[in-house]
C-alpha positions in Angstrom: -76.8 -30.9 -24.6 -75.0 -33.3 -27.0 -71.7 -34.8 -26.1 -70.2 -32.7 -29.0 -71.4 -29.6 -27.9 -70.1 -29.8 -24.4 -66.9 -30.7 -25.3 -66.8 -27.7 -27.8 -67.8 -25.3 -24.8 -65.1 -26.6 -22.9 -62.4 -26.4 -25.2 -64.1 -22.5 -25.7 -63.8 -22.4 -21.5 -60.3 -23.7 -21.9 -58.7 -21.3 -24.2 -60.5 -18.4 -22.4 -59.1 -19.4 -19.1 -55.4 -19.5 -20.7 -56.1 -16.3 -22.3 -56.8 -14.4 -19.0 -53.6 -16.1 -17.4 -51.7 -15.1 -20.6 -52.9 -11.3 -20.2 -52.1 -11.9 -16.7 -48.4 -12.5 -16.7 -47.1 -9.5 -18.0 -48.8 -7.8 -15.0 -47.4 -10.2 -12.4 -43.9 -10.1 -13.8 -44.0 -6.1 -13.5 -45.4 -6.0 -10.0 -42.3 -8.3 -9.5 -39.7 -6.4 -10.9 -41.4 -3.6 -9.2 -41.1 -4.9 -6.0 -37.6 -6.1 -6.7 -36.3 -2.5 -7.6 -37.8 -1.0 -4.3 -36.5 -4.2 -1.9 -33.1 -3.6 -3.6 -33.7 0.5 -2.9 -34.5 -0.5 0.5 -32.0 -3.1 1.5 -29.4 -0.4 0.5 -29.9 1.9 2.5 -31.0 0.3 5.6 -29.9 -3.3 5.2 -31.9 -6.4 4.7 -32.9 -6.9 8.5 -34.2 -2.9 9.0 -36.2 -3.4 6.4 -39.8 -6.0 6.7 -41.9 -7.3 4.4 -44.8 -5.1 4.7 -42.9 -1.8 4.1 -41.8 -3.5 1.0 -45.1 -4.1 -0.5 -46.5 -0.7 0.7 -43.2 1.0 -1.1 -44.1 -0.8 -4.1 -47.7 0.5 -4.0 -49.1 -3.3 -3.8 -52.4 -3.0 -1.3 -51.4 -6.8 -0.9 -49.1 -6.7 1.8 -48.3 -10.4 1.5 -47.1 -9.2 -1.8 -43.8 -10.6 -1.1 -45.1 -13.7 0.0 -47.2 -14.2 -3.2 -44.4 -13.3 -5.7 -41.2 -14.5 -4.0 -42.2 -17.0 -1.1 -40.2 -15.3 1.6 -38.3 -12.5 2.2 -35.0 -14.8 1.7 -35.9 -16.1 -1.7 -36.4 -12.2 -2.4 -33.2 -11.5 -1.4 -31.8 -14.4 -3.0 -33.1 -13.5 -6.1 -32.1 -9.4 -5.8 -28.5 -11.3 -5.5 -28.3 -13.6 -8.7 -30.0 -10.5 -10.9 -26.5 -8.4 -10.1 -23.6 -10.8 -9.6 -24.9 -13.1 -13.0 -24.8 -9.8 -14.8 -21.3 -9.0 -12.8 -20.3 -12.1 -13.5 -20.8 -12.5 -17.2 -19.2 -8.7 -17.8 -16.2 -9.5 -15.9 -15.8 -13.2 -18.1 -16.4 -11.8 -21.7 -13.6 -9.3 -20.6 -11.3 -12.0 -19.4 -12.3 -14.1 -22.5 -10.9 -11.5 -24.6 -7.7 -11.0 -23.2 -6.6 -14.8 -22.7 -7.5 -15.0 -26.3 -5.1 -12.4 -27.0 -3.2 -14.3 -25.0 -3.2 -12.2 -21.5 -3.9 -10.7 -19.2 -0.3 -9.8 -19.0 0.1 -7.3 -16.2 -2.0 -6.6 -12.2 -3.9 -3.5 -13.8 -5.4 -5.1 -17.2 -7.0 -7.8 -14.5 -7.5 -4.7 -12.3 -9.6 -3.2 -14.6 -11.6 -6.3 -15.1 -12.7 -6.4 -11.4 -13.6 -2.6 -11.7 -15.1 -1.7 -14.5 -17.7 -4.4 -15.0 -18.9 -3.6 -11.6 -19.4 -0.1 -11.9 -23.0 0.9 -13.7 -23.5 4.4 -13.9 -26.6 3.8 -14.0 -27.3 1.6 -11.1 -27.2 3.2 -7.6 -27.7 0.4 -5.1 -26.8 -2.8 -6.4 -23.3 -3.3 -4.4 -24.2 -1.1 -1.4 -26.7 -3.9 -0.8 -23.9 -6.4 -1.4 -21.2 -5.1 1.1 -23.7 -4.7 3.6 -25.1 -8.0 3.5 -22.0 -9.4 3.2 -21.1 -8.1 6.5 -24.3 -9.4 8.0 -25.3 -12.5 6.4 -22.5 -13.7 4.5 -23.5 -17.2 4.6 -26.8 -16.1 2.6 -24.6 -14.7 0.4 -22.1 -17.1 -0.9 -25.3 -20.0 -1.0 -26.5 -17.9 -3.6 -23.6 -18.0 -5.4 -23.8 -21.3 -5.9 -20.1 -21.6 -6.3 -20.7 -20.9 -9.9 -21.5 -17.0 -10.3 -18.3 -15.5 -9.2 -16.4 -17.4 -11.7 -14.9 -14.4 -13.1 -14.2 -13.1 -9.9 -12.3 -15.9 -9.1 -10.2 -16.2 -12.5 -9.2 -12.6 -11.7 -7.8 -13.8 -8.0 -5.9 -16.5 -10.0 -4.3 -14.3 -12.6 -3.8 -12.3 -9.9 -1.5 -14.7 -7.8 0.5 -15.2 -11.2 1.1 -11.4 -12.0 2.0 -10.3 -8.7 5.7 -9.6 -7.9 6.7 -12.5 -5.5 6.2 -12.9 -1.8 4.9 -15.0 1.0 1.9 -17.2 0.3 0.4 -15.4 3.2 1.2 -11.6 2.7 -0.3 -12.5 -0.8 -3.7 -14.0 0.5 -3.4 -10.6 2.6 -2.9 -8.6 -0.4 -6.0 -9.9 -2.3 -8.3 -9.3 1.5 -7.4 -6.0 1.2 -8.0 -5.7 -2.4 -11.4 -7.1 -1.8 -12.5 -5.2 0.6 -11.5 -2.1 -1.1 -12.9 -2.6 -4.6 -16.3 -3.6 -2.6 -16.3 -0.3 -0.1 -14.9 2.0 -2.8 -17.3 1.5 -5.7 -20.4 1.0 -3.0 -19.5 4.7 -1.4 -19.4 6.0 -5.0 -23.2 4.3 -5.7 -24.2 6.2 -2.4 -23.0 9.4 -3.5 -24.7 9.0 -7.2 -27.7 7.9 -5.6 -27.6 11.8 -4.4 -29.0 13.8 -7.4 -29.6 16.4 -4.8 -25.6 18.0 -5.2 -22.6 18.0 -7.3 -20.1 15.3 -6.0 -17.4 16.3 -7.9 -15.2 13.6 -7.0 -17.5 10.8 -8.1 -19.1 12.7 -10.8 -15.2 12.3 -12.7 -14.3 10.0 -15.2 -10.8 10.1 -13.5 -12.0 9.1 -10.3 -12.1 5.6 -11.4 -9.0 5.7 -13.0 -6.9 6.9 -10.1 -9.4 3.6 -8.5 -7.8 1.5 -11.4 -4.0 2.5 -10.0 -4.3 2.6 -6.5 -5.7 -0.8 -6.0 -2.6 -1.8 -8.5 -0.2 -0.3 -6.6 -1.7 -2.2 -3.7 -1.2 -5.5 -5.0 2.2 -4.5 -6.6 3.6 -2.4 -3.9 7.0 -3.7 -2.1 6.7 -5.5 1.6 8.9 -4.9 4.2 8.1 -7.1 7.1 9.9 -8.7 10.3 10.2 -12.1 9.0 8.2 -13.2 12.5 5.2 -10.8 11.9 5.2 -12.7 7.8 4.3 -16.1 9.8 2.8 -18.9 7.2 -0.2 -20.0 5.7 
């Protein structure tokens, strides 16, 4: 075989070889997103440690039950990556909101930065995304803020400092308290309603109305608004 020939055969061998991994890709990538959907499904409704890599893979019809393994790496860097998916999209919802109002040159009152931290967060048509996040961040919270990286919860974090400059005065601490409870709220509130939507199988009347997360909107600003009337010992300081 001349030299010229060979090489020709390999260069034919080459481009067939990246043409199979080409056609491959678009099959990897949906057994990926695949298996992302049903971990997220999963992780849910029984939490990230009920929940083992095996029943994953089976749930997401891979026969592979390394699966997991062969996508992700481990069932962390699955987790890790369910994580970013949500909060970046969180994240970048609640900042082109935020970027709209200081250009207008707000936000001006507790509810318009209220509705910031609300509305982004609740999808109609996502059912799982921040049940998985208040449960883990109950259980593994240090998981969760490394993924954040300190960078995608920036928008979160400008609403917490508009926040401390709209709200009527008080202590340092009752304030800090003030945005704990706010926190916790928005978090357990807008998970409960995912749970219920999740539910296809009856009406949920309260969730299934627009007002519901209006009357959301008002009571978490009446929260953060609402007058203190503390013993001056039981204030204490930061």
């Amino acid at each position: 075989m001349h030299l010229t020939e060979r090489k020709g055969n390999e260069k034919i061998a080459l481009m067939v070889r990246l043409q199979t991994r080409l056609s491959q890709e678009p099959v990897r990538s949906a057994s990926a997103d695949q298996i992302k959907a049903v971990a997220l499904r999963l992780f849910a409704e029984r939490g990230v440690d009920g929940v083992t890599v095996r029943e994953i893979a089976t749930a997401a019809g891979q026969k592979n039950h390394g699966a997991v393994g062969y996508y992700f790496g481990s069932k962390e860097a699955l987790v890790r990556e369910i994580i970013l998916d949500g909060v970046i999209a969180i994240d970048q919802r609640r900042n082109a909101l935020l970027d709209r109002l200081e250009s207008e040159g707000g936000p001006r009152a507790v509810r318009e930065v209220v509705d910031v931290l609300i509305f982004p967060a609740a999808d109609p048509d996502d059912h799982y995304y921040l049940r998985f996040i208040v449960m883990l961040t109950m259980t593994h919270r240090d998981l969760m803020m490394n993924a954040l990286e300190n960078r995608w919860n920036s928008g979160y974090q400008s609403c917490l400092d508009h926040l401390r400059r709209l709200m009527p005065p008080m202590p340092l601490v009752l304030q800090n308290q003030r945005l704990l409870f706010m926190g916790a709220a928005l978090g357990a509130v807008l998970a409960a309603r995912q749970q219920a939507m999740a539910d296809s199988s009856r009406l949920h009347p309260v969730w299934d109305s627009p007002a519901s997360l209006e009357h959301f909107a008002q009571s978490l600003t009446a929260l953060l608004e609402a007058p203190f009337e503390l013993p001056s010992d039981l204030v204490g300081s930061e």
